[in-house]
Residue, then its C-alpha position, 0 to 999 in steps of 0.5 A: x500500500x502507498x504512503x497516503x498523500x493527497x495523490x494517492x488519496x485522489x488515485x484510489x478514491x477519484x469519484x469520492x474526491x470529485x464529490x467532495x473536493x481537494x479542499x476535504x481530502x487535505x482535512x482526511x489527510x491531516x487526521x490521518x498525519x495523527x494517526x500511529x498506522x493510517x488506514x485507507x478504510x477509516x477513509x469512508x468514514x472521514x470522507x462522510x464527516x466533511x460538510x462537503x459530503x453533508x448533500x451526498x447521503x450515498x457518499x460513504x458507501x461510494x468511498x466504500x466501493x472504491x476502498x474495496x476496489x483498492x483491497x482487492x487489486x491488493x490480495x492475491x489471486x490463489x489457484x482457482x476452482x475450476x469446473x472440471x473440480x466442481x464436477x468431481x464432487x459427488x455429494x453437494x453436502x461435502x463440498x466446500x467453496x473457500x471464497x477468493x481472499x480478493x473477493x470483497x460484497x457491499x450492501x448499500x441503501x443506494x444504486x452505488x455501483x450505478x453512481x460509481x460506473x457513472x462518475x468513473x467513466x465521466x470524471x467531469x460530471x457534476x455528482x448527483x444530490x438527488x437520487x432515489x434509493x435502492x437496495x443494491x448488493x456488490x460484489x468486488x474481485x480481480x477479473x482473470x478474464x480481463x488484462x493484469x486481472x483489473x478489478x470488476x464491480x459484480x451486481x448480486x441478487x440479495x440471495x447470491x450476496x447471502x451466498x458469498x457473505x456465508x461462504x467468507x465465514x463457513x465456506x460450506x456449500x450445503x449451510x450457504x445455499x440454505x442461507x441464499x435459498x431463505x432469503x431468496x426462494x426462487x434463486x437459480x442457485x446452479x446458474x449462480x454457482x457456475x457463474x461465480x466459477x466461471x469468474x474464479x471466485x473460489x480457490x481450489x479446495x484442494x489448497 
């Protein structure tokens, strides 16, 4: 991780910096000059505390996405789970998914992925104050299937989140789909499990 300065602040957090300004970022920076080990997460939290941010309700969580961005090109990419090896499972209940250590979910209140696409692509774009809410649920993770495995912001339906979220404490396929199915019974839970394969969100079991 970079020594946090206001370029490296304005590099890992563009769309948050455009929201709230220069101005506000220099503030986050100097409460973290007091600090014994500064953490780009307690930045979500400082950047929604600048009166700047006070018309952006959606603003913390918008930090939190791109902080996310951030710990994820970080961590490592293991070996992945292939289809090949789900297949060779014969009995679902022994099977394990250990989720990816570069695999990250947020729950937000607001359309963040929505509001974090559009200021990534158009920098210049005057933030949106009034915006409806919107239960939305993301996923963050090294792409394998795009160039140097950038990272990829993954919308999830609320029960593929309770799917990844049990996983990252019990990585036991029978005890998350229970979790997923409860909260959403109609869940096409194969068609997700395969694409969260295809996408190299799990390490291989055998590690």
């Amino acid at each position: 991780m970079k020594p946090l300065d206001i370029a490296t602040l304005q590099n890992y957090f563009p769309a948050t910096a455009g929201v709230i300004g220069s101005d506000a970022l220099a503030d986050c920076l100097a409460v973290f000059a007091q600090q014994a080990e500064p953490s780009i997460t307690d930045f979500p939290t400082l950047a929604a505390d600048q009166p700047a941010a006070k018309n952006y309700l959606y603003l913390e969580d918008l930090a939190k996405l791109e902080c996310l961005t951030v710990l994820s090109s970080d961590a490592p990419m293991l070996p992945p789970m292939t289809a090949t090896e789900l297949g060779q499972v014969d009995d679902p209940v022994n099977l394990k998914l250990p989720v990816q250590p570069h695999v990250f979910i947020l729950r937000s209140a607001w359309p963040i992925d929505e509001i974090w696409h559009m200021l990534a692509q158009s920098p210049a774009q005057t933030p949106p104050k009034k915006i409806g809410a919107k239960e939305t649920f993301i996923a963050v993770f090294r792409d394998a299937q795009q160039e140097d495995s950038k990272v990829s912001v993954w919308p999830l339906s609320e029960g593929a989140y309770k799917f990844i979220e049990h996983l990252m404490s019990e990585p036991v396929f029978a005890f998350a789909a229970d979790t997923a199915l409860r909260a959403e019974a109609d869940l096409p839970l194969d068609i997700v499990l395969m694409e969260m394969v295809d996408a190299k969100l799990f390490s291989s079991s055998a590690l």
